[in-house]
N, C-alpha and C positions, 0 to 999 in steps of 0.2 A: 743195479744193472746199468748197462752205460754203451753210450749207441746204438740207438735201433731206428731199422728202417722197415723190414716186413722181416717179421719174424716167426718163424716157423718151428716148433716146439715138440717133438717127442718124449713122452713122459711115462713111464714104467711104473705099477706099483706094487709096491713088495712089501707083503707082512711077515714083519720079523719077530715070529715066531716058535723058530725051532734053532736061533745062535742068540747067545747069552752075546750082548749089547754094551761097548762101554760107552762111559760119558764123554770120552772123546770123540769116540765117533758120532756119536749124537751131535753136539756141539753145543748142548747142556744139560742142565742136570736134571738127574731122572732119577733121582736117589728119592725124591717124593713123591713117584708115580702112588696112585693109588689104587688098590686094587682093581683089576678089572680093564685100569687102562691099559693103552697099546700105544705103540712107537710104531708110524704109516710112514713108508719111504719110499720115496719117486725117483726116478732119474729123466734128467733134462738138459734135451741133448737140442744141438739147432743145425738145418740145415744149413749149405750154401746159400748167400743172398748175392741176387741180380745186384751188380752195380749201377749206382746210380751219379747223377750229375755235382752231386754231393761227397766229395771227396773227404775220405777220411768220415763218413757216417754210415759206411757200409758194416763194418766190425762189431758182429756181437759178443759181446761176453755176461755172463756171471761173475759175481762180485761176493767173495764173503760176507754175510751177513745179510747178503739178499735176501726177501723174503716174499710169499704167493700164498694167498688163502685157496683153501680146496673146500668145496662144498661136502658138506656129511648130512647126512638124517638118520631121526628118529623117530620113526610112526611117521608122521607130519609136522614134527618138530626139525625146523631147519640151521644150520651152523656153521659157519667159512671156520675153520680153525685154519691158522698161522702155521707153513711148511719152512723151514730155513733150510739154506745151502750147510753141507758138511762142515764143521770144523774141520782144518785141515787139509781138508778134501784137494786136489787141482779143480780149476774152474775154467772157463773161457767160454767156450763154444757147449759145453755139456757139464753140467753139475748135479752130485746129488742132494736131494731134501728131506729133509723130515722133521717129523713135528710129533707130537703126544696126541691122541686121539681117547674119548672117553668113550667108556663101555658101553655099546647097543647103539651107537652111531654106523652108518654105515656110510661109505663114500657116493655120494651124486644125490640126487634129486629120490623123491617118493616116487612109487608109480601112477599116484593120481596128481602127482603135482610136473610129470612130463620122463622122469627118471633121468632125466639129462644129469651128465654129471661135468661141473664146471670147475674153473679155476683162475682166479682173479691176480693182475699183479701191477699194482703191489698190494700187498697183502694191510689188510686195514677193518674198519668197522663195517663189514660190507653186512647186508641182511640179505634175506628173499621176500622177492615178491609175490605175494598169492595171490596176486589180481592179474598177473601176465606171466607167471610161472615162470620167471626168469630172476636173476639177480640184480640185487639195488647198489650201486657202486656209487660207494660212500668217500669224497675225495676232501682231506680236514682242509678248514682255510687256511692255515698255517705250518708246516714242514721245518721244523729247526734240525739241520745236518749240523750244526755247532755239537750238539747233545745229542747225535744217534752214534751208532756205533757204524755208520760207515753212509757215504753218499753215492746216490742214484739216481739216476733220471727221471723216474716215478713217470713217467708215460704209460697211461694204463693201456692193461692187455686184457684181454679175455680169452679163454680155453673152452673146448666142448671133448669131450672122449669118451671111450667106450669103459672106462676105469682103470687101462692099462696104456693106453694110447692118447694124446692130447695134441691139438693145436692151437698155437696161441694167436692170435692177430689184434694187433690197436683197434682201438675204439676209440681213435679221436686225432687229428690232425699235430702234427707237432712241431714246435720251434726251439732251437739254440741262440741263444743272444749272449755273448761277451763283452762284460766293461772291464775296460783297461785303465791304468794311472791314477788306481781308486787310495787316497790316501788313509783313508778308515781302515781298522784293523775287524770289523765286521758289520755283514751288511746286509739289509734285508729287502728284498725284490720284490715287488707287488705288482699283477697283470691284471684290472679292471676292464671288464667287460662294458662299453659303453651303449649297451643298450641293455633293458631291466632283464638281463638273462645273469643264469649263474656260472661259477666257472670252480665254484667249490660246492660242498651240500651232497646231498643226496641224487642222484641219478638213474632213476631205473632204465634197464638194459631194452632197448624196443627191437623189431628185425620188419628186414623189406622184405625179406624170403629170399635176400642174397647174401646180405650183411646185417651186421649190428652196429647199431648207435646207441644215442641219446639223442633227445630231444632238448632243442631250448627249455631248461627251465626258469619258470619266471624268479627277481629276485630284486626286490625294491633298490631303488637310487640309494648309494650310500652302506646298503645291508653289505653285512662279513661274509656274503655268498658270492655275490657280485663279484669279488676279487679270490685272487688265491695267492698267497705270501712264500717265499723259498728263504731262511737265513740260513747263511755259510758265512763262512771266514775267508778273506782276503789272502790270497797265495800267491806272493812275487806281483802284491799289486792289483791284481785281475780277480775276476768272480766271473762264471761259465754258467745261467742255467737252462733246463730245460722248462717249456711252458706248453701249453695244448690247447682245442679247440674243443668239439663236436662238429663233424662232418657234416652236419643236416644244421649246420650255423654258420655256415660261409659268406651268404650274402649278409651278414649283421655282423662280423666280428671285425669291429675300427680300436682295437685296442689301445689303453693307456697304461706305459710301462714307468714304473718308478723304480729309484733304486734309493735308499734311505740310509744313511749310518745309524744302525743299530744301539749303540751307546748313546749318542746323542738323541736321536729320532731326527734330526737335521735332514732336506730330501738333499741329496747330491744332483739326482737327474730324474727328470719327467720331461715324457715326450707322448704324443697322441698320433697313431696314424691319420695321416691325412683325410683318406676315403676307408671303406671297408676293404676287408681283404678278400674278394673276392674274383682277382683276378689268377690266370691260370701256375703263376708263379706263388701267389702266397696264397691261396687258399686252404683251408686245412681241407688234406688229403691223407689217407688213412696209412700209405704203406711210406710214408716218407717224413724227413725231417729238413724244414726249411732254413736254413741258415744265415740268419741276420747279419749285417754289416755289425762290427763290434764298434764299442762307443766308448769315447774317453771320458771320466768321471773325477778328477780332479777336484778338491778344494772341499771345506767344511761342514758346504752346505745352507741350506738355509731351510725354516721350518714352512716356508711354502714359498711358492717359483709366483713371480709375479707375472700376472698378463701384460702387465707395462714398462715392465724394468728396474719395478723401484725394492728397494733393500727395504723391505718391511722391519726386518732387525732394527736397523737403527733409526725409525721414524717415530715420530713423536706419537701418545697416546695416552691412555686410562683405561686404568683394570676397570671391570665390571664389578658388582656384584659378589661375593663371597657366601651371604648369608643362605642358608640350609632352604631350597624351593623356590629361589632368586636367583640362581647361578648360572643361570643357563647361557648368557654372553659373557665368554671369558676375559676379552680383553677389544681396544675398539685403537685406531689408527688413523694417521692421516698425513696426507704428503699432497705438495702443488705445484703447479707451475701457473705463470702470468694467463694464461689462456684454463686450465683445466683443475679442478680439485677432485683428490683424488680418498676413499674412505675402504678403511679397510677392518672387518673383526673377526672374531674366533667366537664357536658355538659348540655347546656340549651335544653331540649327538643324545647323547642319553638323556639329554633331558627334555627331546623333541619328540611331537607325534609320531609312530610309525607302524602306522594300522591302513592296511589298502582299501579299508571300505572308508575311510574316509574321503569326502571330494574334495577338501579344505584342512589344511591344519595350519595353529598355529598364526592368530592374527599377528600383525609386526607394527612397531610404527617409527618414522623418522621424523626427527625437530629440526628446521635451521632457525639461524635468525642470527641478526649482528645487533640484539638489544634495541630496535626500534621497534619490531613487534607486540601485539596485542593480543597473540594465541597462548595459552595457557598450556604449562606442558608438566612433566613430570619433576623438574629439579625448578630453582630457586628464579629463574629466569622465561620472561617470557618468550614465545617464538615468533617469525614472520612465516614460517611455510610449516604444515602439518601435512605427513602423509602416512597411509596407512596399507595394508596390503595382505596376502598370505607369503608363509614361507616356502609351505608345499601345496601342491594342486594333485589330488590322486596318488596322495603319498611318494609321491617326486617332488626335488626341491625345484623353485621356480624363481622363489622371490619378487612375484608381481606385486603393485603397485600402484596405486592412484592417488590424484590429492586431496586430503580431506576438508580441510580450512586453511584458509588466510592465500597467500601467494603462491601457489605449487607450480610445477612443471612438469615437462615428460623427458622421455629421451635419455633416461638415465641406462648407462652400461655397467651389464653386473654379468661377471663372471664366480661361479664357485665351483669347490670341491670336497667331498667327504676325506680325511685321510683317517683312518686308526683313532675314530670316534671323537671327531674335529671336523666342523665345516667351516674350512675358512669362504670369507666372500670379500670381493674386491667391487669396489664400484665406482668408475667415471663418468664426472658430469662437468657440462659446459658451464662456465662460469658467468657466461651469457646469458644465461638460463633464468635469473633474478637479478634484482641491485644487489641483494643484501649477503650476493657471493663475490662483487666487484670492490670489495673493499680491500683495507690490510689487513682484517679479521672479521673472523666469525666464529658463530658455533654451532655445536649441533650435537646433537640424544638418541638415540635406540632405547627400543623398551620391546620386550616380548610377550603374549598374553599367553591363558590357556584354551583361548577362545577356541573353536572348530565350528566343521559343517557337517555333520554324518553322510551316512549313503541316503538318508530320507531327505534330505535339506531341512532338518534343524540343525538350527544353532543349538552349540551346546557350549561349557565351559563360559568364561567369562573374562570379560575386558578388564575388570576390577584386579582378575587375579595377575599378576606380572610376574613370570616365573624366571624374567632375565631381564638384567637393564645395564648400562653404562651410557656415564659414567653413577654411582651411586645415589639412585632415588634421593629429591629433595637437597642435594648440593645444589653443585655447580656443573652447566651442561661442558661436556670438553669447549674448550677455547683453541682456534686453530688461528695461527701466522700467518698471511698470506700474500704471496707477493705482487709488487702491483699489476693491475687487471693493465691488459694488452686487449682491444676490444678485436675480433678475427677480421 
């Protein structure tokens, strides 16, 4: 389905029953119906829509291949089955649907579960809920229109009717964003909700006694809920998607949008709104669709956007770790200028805590030293600064930090981000900071435990165990080149 601003949905249903049915009209095949089933068929039709400020987003149509779950039961056994638009059929403004239906299903809700009878779009793993006798709208974190048999908007809808009559209205705020100049031949768009709410997952349907929503759901730093993915393929260059809110999320929704070449996993563009969107232009609002400035996306790419400008690609470094319970830092970085050194690595999400009753996970520790040190570290070399710290606080990552022995410092800048089960992190520090970073070299270790702190505050796990290190336990700690120190 493609443009929508309030949509308003008439829907007919007709059990065909007494005219023998082909497969074409259906729009699939029904040659293995089995006994007992039935072919449920609606018609859906849309008013007139109020023009809005929004040109060219007023136009509703159906789409071949469209598709809307419809609510059925049985006793108290509840089931959205999948309605499709007609093979064949014209579509635009009013389409027909239908779907297969099993035996002793009836359309809409129980009568002790309210008899409402609903219908969701798009159509997907939706359940019901028997704790608010409403629907659970189930939104996947990933959408591949590369592999459907046609693309849509997916801006969900919700429907209430008397069984022959429906109306549809959004349940959630919505955006249009275009990149232009995109040289990838497919591409995949990620919208990260940056506070712990979700934007994929499960959602049950809540009501003020005017409207329907959702509610913020909670959805850890980093978690596949937190985000929600669109891939398509690149058309004369450009990529078009739709993305959404929840209406009762406005004052918290500061979105981070990425767009990534798919083939490579390369990011082409990330960008963060500045503040939330919660002023009267971009707030998510129910009956409308906000239209972004489109964005050009040019060039290769790179597998993460630095905070500082530097091409992590081609900076020098050392793999981590390989071996099976060790792996957890995949790869470690580093880049300088006369005034600043700069450290950068890669982390297996999977291989990190990520349980919310924790208060702590994940002890960490960092080594420097240019070989005059006395502190004893994990590779072949001793260090001058030990520090140690967590990675996450409250199952949010954090990366705080203190110094444990020998010469430490503060004031280090650390920026990170989860991508597609990857936390890269970036970190600047003043070279000021120690002697034994004013040199023409130095070095420096990571190492990660499986230490924690439960919801009781015990420690549990242990510092002994290292479930990630670079450069490889018992070497040599990386050696970094540095150019001469400029004191500020």
């Amino acid at each position: 389905m493609k443009k929508i601003v309030l949509i308003l949905l008439a829907i007919t249903a007709l059990f065909a029953c007494s005219k023998e049915i082909s497969k074409e009209e259906v729009g699939f095949d029904i040659d293995n119906l089995t006994e007992g089933q039935y072919v449920f068929t609606i018609t859906a039709s849309v008013e007139d829509l109020t023009k809005t400020s929004y040109a060219g987003e007023t136009d509703f149509s159906w789409d071949a291949h469209d598709k809307i779950s419809v609510l059925f039961h049985n006793g108290e056994t509840h089931k959205f089955y999948p309605l499709e638009t007609v093979s064949g059929a014209d579509h635009g403004k009013s389409a027909v649907f239908r779907g297969v239906i099993d035996s002793g299903y009836e359309v809409g809700a129980s009568d002790t579960e309210g008899g409402v009878k609903w219908a969701l779009y798009p159509a997907g793993n939706h359940t019901w809920n028997t704790t608010n006798h409403r629907p659970n709208f189930v939104i996947p974190n990933v959408t591949d229109f590369t592999t459907a048999d046609h693309i849509s908007s997916n801006i969900p809808l919700y429907a209430q009717g008397d069984g022959s009559s429906y109306t549809f209205s959004p349940l959630a705020g919505a955006y249009k964003i275009t990149f232009t100049d995109i040289d990838a031949s497919k591409v995949r768009f990620i919208v990260t909700h940056n506070q712990t709410h979700q934007l994929s997952g499960t959602f049950p349907i809540s009501t003020d006694e005017t409207n329907y929503y959702w509610w913020a759901q909670y959805a850890s730093v980093g978690s596949a809920n937190q985000s929600i993915a669109i891939i398509k393929d690149v058309v004369t260059k450009s990529a078009t998607f739709y993305f959404f809110c929840g209406i009762k999320d406005e004052g918290a929704f500061q979105p981070t949008v990425t767009l990534k070449d798919e083939t490579t996993g390369y990011t082409i563009y990330r960008g963060t709104a500045k503040t939330a969107w919660s002023s009267d232009a971009l707030k998510p609002i129910a009956n409308r669709i906000v239209v972004l400035p489109s964005i050009p996306a040019p060039g290769e790419g790179t597998p993460f956007i630095s905070s500082y400008g530097i091409n992590w690609l081609s900076a020098s470094g050392v793999a981590g770790s390989t071996a099976p319970g060790n792996d957890a830092v995949k790869r470690l970085k580093y880049s300088a200028t006369s005034s600043k050194l700069y450290l950068y690595f890669e982390l297996d999400e999977t291989k990190l805590y990520n349980d919310p009753s924790y208060k702590y996970g994940n002890h960490w520790y960092m080594y420097f030293g240019d070989g005059s040190g006395e502190i004893s570290s994990q590779w072949k070399e001793s260090c001058d600064g030990k520090f140690e710290g967590w990675i996450k606080i409250a199952n949010a990552y954090n990366f705080d930090y203190w110094g444990s022995s020998g010469t430490t410092f503060s004031g280090i800048e650390r920026y990170y981000t989860s991508v597609d089960g990857t936390v890269f992190v970036e970190m600047a520090i003043d070279r000021s900071k120690a002697t034994y970073l004013q040199g023409t070299s130095c070095q420096f270790g990571l190492c990660l435990t499986s230490r924690y702190i439960d919801s009781k505050d015990v420690w549990l796990g242990s510092d002994s165990t290292i479930i990630g290190i670079a450069p490889v336990g018992g070497g040599s700690m990386m050696s970094m080149t540095l150019p001469t120190y400029v004191a500020p």
